[in-house]
mmJSON file of the N, C-alpha and C atoms, coordinates in Angstrom:
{"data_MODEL":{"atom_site":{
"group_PDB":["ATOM","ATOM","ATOM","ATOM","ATOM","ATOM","ATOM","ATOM","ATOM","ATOM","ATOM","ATOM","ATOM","ATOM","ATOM","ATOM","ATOM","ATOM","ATOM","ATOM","ATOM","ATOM","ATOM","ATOM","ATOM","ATOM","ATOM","ATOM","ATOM","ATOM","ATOM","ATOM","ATOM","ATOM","ATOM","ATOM","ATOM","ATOM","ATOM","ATOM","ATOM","ATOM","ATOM","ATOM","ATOM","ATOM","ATOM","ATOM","ATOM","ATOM","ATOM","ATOM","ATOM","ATOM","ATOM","ATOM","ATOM","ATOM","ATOM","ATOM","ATOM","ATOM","ATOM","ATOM","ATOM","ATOM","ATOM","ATOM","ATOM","ATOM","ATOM","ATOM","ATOM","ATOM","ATOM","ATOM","ATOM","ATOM","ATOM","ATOM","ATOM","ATOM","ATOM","ATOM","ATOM","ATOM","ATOM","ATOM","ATOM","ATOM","ATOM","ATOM","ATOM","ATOM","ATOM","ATOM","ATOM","ATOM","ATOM","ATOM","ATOM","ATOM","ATOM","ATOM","ATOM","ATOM","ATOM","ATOM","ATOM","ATOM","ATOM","ATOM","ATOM","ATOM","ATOM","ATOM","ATOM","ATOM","ATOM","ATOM","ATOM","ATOM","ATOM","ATOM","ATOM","ATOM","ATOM","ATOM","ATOM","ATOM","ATOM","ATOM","ATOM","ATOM","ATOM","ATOM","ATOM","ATOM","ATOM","ATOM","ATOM","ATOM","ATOM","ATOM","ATOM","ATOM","ATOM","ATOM","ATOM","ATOM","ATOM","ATOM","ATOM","ATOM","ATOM","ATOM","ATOM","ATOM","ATOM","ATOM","ATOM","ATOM","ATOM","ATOM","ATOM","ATOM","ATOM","ATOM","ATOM","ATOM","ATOM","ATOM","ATOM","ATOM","ATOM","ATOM","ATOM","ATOM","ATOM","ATOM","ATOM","ATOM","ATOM","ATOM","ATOM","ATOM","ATOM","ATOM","ATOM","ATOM","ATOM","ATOM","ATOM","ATOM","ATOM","ATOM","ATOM","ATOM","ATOM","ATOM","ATOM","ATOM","ATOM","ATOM","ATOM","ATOM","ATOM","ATOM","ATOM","ATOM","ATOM","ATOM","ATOM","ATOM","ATOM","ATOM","ATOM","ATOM","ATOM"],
"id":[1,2,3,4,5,6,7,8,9,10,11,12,13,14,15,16,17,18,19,20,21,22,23,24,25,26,27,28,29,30,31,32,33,34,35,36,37,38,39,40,41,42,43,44,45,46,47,48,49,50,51,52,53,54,55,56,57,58,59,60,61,62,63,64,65,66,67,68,69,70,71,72,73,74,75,76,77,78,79,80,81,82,83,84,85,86,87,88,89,90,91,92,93,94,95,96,97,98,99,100,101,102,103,104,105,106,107,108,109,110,111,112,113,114,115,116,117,118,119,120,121,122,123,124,125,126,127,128,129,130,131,132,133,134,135,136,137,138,139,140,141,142,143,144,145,146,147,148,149,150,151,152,153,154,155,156,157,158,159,160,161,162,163,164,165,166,167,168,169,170,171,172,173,174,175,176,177,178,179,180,181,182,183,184,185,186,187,188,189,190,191,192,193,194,195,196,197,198,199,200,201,202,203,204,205,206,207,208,209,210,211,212,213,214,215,216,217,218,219],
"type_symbol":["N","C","C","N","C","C","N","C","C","N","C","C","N","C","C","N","C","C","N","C","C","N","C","C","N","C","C","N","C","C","N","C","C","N","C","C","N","C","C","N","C","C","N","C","C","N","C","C","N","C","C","N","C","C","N","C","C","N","C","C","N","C","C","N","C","C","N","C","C","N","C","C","N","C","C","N","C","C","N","C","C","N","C","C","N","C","C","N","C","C","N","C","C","N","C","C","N","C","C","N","C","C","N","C","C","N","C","C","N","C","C","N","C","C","N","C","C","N","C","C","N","C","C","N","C","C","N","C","C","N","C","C","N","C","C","N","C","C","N","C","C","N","C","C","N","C","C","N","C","C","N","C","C","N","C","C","N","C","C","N","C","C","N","C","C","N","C","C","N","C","C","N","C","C","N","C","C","N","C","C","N","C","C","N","C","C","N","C","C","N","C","C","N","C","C","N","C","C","N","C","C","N","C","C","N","C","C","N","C","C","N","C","C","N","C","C","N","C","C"],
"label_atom_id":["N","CA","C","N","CA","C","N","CA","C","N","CA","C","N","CA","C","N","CA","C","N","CA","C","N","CA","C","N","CA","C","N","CA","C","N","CA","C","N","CA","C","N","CA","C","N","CA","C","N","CA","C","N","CA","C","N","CA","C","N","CA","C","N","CA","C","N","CA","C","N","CA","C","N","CA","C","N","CA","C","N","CA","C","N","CA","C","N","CA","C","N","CA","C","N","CA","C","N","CA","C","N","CA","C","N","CA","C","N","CA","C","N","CA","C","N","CA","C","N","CA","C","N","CA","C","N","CA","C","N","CA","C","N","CA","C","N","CA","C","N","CA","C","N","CA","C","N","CA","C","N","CA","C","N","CA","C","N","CA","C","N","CA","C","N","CA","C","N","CA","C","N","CA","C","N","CA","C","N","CA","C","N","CA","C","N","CA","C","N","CA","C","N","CA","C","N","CA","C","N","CA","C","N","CA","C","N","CA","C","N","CA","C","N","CA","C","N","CA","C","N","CA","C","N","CA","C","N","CA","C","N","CA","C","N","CA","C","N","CA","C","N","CA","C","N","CA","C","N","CA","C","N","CA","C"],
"label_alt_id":[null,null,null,null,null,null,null,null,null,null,null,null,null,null,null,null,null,null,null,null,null,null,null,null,null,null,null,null,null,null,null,null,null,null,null,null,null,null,null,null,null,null,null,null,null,null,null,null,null,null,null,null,null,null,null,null,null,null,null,null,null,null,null,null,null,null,null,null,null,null,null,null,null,null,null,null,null,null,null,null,null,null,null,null,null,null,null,null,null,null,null,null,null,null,null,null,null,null,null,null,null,null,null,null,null,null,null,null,null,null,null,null,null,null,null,null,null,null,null,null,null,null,null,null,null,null,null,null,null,null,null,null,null,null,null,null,null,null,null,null,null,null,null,null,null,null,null,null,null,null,null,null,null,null,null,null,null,null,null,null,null,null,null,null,null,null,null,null,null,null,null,null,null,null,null,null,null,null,null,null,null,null,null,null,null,null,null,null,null,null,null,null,null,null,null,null,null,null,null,null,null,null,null,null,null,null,null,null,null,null,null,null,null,null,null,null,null,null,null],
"label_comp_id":["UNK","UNK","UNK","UNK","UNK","UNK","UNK","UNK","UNK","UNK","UNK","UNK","UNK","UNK","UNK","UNK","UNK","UNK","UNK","UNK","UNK","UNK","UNK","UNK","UNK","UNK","UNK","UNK","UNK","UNK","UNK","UNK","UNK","UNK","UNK","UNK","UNK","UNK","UNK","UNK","UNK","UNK","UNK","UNK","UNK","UNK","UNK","UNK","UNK","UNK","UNK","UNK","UNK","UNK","UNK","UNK","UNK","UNK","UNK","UNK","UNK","UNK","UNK","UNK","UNK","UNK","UNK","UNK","UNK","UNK","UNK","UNK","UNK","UNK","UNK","UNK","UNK","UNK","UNK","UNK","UNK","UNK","UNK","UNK","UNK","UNK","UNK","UNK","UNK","UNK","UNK","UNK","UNK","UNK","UNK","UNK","UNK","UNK","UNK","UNK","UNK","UNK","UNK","UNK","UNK","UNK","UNK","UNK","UNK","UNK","UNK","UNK","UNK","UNK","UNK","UNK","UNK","UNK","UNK","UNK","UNK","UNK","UNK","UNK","UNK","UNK","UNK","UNK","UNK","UNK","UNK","UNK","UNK","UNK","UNK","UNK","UNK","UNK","UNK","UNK","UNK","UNK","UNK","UNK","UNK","UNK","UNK","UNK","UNK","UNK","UNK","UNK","UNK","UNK","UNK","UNK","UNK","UNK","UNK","UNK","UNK","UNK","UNK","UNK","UNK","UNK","UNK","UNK","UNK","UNK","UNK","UNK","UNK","UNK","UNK","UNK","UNK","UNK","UNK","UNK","UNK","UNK","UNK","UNK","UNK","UNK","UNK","UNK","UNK","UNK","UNK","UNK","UNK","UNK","UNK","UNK","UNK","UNK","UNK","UNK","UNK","UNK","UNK","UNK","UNK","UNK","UNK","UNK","UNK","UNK","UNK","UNK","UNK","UNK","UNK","UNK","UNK","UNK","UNK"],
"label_asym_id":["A","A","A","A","A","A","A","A","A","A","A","A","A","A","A","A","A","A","A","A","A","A","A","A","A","A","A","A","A","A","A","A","A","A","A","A","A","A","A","A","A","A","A","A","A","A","A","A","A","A","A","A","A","A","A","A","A","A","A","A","A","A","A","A","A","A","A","A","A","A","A","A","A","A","A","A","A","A","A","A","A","A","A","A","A","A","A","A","A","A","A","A","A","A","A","A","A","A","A","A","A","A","A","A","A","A","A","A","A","A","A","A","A","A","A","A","A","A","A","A","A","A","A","A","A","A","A","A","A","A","A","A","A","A","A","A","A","A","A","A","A","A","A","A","A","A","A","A","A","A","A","A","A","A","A","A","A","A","A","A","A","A","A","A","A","A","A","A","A","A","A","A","A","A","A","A","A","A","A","A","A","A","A","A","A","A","A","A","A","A","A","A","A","A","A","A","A","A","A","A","A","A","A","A","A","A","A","A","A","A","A","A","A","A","A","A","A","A","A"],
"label_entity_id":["1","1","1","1","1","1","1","1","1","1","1","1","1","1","1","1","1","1","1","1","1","1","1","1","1","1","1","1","1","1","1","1","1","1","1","1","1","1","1","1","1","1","1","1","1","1","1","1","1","1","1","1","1","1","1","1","1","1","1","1","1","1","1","1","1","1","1","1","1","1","1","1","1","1","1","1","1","1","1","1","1","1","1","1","1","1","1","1","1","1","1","1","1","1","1","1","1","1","1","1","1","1","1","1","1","1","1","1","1","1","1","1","1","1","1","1","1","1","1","1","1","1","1","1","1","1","1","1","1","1","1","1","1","1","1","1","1","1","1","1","1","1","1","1","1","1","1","1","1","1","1","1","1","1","1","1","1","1","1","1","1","1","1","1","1","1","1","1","1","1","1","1","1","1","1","1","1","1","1","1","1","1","1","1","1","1","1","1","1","1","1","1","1","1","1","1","1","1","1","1","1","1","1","1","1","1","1","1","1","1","1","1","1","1","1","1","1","1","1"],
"label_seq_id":[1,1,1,2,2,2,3,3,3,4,4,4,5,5,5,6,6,6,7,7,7,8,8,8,9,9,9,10,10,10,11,11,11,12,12,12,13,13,13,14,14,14,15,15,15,16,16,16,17,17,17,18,18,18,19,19,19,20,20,20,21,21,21,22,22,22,23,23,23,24,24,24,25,25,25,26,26,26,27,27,27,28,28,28,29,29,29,30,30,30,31,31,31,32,32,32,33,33,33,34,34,34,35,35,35,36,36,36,37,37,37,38,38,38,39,39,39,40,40,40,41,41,41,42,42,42,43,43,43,44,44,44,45,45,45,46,46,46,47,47,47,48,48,48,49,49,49,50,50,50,51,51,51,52,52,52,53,53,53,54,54,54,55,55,55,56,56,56,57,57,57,58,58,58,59,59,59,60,60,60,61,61,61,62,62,62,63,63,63,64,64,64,65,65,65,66,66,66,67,67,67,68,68,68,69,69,69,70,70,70,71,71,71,72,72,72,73,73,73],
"pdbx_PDB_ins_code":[null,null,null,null,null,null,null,null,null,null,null,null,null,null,null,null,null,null,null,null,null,null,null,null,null,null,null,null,null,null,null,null,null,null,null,null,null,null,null,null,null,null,null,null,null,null,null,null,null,null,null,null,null,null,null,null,null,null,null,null,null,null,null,null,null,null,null,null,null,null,null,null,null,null,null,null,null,null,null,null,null,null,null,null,null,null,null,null,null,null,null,null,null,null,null,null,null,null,null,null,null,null,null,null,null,null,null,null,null,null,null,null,null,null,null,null,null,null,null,null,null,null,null,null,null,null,null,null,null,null,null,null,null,null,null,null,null,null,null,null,null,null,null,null,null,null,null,null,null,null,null,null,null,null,null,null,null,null,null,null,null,null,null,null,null,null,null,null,null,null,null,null,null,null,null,null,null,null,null,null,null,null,null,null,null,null,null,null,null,null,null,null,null,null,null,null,null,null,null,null,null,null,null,null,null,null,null,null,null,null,null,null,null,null,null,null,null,null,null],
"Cartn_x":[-6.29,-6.314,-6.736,-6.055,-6.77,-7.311,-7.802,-9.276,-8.003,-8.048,-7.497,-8.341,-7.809,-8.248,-6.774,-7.053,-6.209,-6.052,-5.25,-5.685,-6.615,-7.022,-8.531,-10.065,-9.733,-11.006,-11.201,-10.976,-11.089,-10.607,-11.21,-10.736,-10.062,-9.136,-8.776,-7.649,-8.146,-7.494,-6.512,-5.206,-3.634,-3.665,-2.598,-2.382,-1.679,-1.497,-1.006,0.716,0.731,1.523,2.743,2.576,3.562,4.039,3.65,4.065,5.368,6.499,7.657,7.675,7.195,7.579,6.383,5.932,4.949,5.618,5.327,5.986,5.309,5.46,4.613,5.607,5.164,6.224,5.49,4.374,3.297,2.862,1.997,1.31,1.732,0.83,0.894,1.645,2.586,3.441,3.249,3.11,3.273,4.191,4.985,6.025,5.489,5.688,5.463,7.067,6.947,8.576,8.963,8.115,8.239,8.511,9.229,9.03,7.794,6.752,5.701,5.115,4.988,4.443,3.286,2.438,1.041,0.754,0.171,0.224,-1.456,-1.907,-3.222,-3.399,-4.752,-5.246,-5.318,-5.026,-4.974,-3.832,-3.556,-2.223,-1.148,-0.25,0.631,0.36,-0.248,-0.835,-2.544,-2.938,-4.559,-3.889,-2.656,-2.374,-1.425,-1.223,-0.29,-1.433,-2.262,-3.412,-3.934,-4.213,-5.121,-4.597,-3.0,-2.089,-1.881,-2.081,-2.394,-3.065,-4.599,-5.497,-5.866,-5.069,-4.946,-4.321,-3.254,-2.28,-3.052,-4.071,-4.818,-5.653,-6.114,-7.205,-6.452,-5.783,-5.061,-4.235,-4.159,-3.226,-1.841,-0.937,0.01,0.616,0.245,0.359,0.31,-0.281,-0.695,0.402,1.747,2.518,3.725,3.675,4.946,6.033,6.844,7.898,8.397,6.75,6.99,6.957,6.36,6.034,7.955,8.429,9.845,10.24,9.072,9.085,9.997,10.787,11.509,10.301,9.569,9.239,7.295,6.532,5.207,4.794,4.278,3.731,2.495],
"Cartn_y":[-1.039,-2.169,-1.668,-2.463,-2.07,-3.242,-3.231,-4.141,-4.373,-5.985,-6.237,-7.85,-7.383,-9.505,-9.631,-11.055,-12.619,-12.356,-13.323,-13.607,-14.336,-15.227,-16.117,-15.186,-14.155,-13.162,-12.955,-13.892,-13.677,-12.536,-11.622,-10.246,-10.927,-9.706,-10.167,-8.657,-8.709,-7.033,-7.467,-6.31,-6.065,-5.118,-5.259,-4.216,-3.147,-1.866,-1.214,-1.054,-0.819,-0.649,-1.686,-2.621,-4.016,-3.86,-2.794,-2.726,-2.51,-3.185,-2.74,-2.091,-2.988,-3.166,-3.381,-2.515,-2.603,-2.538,-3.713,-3.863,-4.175,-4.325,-4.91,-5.85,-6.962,-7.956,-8.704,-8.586,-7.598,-7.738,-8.688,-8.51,-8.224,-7.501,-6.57,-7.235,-7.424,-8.242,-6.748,-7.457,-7.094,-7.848,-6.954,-7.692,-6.721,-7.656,-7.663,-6.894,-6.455,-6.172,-7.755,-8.666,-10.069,-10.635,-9.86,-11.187,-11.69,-11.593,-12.606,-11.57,-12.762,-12.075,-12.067,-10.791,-11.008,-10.424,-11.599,-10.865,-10.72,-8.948,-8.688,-8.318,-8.26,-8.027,-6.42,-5.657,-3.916,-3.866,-2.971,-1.978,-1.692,-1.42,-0.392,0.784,1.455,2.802,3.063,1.868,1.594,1.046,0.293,-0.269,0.795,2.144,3.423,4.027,4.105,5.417,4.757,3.574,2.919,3.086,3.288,3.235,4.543,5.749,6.578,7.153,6.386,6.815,6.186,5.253,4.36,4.976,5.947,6.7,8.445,8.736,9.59,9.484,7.893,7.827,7.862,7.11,7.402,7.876,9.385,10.699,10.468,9.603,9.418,10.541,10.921,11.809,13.157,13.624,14.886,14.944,14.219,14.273,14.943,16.544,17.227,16.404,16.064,14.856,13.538,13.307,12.576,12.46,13.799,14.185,14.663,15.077,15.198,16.871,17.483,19.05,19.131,20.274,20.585,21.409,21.872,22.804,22.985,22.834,22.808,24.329,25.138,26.459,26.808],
"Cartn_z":[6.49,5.579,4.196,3.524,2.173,1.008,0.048,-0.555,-1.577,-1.935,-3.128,-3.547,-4.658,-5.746,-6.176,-5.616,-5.729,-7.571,-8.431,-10.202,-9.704,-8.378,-9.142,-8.708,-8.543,-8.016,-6.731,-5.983,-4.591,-4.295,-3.364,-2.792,-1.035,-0.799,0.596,1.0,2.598,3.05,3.166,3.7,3.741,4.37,5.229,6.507,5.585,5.351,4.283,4.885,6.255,7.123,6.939,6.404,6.361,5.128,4.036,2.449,2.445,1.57,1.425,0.022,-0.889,-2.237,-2.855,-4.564,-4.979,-6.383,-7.248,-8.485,-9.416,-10.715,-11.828,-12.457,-12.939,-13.164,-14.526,-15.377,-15.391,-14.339,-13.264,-12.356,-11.353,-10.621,-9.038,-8.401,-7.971,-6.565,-5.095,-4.808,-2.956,-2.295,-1.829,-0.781,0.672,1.479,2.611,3.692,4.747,5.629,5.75,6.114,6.655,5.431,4.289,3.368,2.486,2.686,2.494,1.157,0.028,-1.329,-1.316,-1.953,-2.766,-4.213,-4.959,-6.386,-6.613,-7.005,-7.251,-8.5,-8.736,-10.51,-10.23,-9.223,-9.18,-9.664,-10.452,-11.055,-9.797,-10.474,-9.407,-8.573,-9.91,-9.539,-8.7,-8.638,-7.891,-6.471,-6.325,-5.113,-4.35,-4.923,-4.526,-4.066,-5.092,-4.578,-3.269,-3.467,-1.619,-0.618,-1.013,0.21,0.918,-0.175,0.52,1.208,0.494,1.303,2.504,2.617,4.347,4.965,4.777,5.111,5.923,4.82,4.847,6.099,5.921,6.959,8.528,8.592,9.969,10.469,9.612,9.521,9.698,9.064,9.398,8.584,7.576,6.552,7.117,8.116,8.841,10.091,10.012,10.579,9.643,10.105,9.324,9.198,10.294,10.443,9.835,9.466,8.434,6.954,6.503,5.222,5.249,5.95,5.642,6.037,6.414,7.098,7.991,7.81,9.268,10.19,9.424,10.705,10.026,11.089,10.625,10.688,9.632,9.869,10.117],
"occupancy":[1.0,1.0,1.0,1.0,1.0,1.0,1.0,1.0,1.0,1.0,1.0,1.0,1.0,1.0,1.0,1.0,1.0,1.0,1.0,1.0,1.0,1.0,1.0,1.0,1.0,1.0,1.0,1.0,1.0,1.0,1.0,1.0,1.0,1.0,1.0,1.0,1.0,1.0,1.0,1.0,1.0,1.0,1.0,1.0,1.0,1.0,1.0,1.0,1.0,1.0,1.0,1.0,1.0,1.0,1.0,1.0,1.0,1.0,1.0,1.0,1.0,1.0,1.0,1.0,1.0,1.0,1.0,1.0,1.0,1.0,1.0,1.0,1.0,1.0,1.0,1.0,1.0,1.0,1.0,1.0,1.0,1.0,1.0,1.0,1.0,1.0,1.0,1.0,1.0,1.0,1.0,1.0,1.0,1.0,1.0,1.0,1.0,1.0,1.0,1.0,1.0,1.0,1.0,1.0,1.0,1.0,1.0,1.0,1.0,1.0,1.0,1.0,1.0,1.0,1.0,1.0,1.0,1.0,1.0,1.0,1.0,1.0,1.0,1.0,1.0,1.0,1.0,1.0,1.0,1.0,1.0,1.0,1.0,1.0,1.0,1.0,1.0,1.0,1.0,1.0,1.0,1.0,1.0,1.0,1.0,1.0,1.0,1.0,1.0,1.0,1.0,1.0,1.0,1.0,1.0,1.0,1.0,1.0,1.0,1.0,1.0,1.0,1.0,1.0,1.0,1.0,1.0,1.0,1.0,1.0,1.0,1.0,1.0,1.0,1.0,1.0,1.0,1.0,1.0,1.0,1.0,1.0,1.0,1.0,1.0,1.0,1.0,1.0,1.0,1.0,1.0,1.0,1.0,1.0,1.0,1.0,1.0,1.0,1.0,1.0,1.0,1.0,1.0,1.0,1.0,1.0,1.0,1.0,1.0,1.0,1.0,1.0,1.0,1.0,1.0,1.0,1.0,1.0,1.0],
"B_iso_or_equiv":[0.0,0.0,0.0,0.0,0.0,0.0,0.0,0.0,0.0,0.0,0.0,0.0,0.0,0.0,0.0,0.0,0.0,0.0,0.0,0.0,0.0,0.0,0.0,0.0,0.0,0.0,0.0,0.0,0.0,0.0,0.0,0.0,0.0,0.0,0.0,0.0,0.0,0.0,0.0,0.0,0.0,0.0,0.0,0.0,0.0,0.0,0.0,0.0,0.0,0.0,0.0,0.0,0.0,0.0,0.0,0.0,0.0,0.0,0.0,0.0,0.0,0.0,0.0,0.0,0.0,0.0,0.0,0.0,0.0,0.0,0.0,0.0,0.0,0.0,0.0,0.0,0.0,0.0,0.0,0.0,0.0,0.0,0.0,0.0,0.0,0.0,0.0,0.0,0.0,0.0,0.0,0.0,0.0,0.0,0.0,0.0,0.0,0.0,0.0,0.0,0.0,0.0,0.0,0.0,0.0,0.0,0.0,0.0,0.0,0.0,0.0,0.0,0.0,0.0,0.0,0.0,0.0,0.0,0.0,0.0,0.0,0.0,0.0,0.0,0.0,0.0,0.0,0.0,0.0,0.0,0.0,0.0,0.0,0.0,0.0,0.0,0.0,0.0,0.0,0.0,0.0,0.0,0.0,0.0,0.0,0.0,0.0,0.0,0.0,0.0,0.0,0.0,0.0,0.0,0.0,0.0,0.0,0.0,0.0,0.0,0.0,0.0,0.0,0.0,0.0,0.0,0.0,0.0,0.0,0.0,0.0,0.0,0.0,0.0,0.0,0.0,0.0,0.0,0.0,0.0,0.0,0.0,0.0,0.0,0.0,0.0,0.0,0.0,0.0,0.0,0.0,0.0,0.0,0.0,0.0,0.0,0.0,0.0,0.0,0.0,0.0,0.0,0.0,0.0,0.0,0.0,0.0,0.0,0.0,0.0,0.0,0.0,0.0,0.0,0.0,0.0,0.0,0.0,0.0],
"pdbx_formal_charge":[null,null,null,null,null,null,null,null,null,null,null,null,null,null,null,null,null,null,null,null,null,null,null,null,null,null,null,null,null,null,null,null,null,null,null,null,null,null,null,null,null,null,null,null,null,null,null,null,null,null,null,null,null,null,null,null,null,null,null,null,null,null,null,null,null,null,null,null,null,null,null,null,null,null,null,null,null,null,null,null,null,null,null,null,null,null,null,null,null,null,null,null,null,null,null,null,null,null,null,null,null,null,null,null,null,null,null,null,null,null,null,null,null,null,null,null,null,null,null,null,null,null,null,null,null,null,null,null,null,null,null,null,null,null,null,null,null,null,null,null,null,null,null,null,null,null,null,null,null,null,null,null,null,null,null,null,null,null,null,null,null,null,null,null,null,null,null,null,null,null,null,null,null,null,null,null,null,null,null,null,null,null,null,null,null,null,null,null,null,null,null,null,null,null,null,null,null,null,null,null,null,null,null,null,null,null,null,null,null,null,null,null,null,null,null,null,null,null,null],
"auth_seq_id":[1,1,1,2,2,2,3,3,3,4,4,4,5,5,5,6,6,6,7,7,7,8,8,8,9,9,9,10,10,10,11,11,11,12,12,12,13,13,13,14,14,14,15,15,15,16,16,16,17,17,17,18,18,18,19,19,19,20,20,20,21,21,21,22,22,22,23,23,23,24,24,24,25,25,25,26,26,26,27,27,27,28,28,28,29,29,29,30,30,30,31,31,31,32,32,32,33,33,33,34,34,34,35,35,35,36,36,36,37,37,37,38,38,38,39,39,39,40,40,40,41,41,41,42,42,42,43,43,43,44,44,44,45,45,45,46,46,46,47,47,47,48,48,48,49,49,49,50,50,50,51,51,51,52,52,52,53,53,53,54,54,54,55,55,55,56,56,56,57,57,57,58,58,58,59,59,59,60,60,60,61,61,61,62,62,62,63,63,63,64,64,64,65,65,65,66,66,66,67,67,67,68,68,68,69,69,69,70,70,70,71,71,71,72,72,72,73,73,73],
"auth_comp_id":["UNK","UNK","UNK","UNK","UNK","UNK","UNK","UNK","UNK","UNK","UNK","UNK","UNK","UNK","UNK","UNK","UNK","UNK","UNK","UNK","UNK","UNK","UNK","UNK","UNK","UNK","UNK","UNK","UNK","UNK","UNK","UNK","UNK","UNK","UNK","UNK","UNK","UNK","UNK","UNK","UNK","UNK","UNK","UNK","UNK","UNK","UNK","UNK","UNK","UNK","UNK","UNK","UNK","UNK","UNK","UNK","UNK","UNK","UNK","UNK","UNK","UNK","UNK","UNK","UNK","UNK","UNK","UNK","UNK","UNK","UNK","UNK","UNK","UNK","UNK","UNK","UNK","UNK","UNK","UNK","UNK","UNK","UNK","UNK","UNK","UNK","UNK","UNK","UNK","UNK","UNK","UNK","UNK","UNK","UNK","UNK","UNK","UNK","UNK","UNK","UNK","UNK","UNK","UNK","UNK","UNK","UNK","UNK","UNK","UNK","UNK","UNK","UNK","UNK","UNK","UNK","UNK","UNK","UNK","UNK","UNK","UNK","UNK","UNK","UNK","UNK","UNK","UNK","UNK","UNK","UNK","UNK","UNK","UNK","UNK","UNK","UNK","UNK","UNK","UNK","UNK","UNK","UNK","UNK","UNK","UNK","UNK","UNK","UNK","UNK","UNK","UNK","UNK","UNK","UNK","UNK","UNK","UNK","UNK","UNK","UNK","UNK","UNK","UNK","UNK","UNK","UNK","UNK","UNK","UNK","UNK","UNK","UNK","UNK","UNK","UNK","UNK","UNK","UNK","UNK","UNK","UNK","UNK","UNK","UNK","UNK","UNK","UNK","UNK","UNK","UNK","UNK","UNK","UNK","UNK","UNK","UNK","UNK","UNK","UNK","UNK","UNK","UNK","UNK","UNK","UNK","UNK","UNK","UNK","UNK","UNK","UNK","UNK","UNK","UNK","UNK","UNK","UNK","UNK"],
"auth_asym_id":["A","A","A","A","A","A","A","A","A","A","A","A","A","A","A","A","A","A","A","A","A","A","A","A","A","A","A","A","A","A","A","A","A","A","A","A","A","A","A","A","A","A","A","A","A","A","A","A","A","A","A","A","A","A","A","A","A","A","A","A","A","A","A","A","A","A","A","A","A","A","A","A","A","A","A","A","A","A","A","A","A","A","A","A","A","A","A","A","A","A","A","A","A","A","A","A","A","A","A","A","A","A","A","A","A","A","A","A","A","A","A","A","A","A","A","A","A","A","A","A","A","A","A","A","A","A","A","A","A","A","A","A","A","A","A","A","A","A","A","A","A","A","A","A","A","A","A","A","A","A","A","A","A","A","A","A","A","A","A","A","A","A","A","A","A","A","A","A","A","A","A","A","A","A","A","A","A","A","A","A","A","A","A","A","A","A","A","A","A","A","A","A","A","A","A","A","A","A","A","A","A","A","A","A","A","A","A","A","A","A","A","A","A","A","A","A","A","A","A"],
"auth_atom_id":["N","CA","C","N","CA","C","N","CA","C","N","CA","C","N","CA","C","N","CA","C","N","CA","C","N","CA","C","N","CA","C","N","CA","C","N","CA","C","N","CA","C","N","CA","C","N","CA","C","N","CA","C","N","CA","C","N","CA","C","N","CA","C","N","CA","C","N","CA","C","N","CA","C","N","CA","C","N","CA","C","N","CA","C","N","CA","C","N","CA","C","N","CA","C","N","CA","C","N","CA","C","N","CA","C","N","CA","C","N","CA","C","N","CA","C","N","CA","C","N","CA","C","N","CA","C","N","CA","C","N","CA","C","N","CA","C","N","CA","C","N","CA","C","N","CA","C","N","CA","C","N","CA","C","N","CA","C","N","CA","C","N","CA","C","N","CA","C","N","CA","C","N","CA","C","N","CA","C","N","CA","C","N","CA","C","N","CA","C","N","CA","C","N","CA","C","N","CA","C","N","CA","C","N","CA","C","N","CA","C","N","CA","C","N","CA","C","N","CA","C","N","CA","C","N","CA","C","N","CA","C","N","CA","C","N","CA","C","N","CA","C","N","CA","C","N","CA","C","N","CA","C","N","CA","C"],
"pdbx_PDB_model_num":[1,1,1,1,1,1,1,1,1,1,1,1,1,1,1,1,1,1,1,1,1,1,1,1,1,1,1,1,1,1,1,1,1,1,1,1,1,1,1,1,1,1,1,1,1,1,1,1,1,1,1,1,1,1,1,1,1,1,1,1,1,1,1,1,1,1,1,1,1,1,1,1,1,1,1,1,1,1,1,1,1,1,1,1,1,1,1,1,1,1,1,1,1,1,1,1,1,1,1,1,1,1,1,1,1,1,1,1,1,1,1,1,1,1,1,1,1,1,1,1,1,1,1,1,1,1,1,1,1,1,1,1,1,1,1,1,1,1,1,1,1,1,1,1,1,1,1,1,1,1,1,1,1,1,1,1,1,1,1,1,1,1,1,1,1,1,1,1,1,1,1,1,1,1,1,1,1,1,1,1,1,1,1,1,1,1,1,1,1,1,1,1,1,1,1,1,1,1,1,1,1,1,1,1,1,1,1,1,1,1,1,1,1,1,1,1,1,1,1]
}}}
């Protein structure tokens, strides 16, 4: 999950896993696989960096296969 604010301040988590789409329109939009929008007061680039590091945390990233490796050395 990762930490975001609503425009009225309220903070609230997001499965990072469900992210399709991360845009600036100026403000943050989140699209969801399901469709479902969220717009936050984080940047583009603050809602990229979290995502990786959700990515980080539950090593999906530490999968050669998926970093796009043919072959792990």
């Amino acid at each position: 999950m990762i930490k975001l604010t609503r425009l009225n301040g309220k903070e609230f988590s997001l499965n990072a896993l469900y992210i399709e789409t991360v845009e600036s329109f100026p403000d943050t939009t989140i699209t969801l696989t399901n469709g479902h929008k969220y717009v936050a007061l984080e940047s583009r680039e603050e809602v990229a960096s979290q995502i990786a590091q959700f990515y980080k945390g539950i090593h999906i990233l530490s999968n050669p296969h998926l970093r796009g490796e043919e072959h792990e050395e």
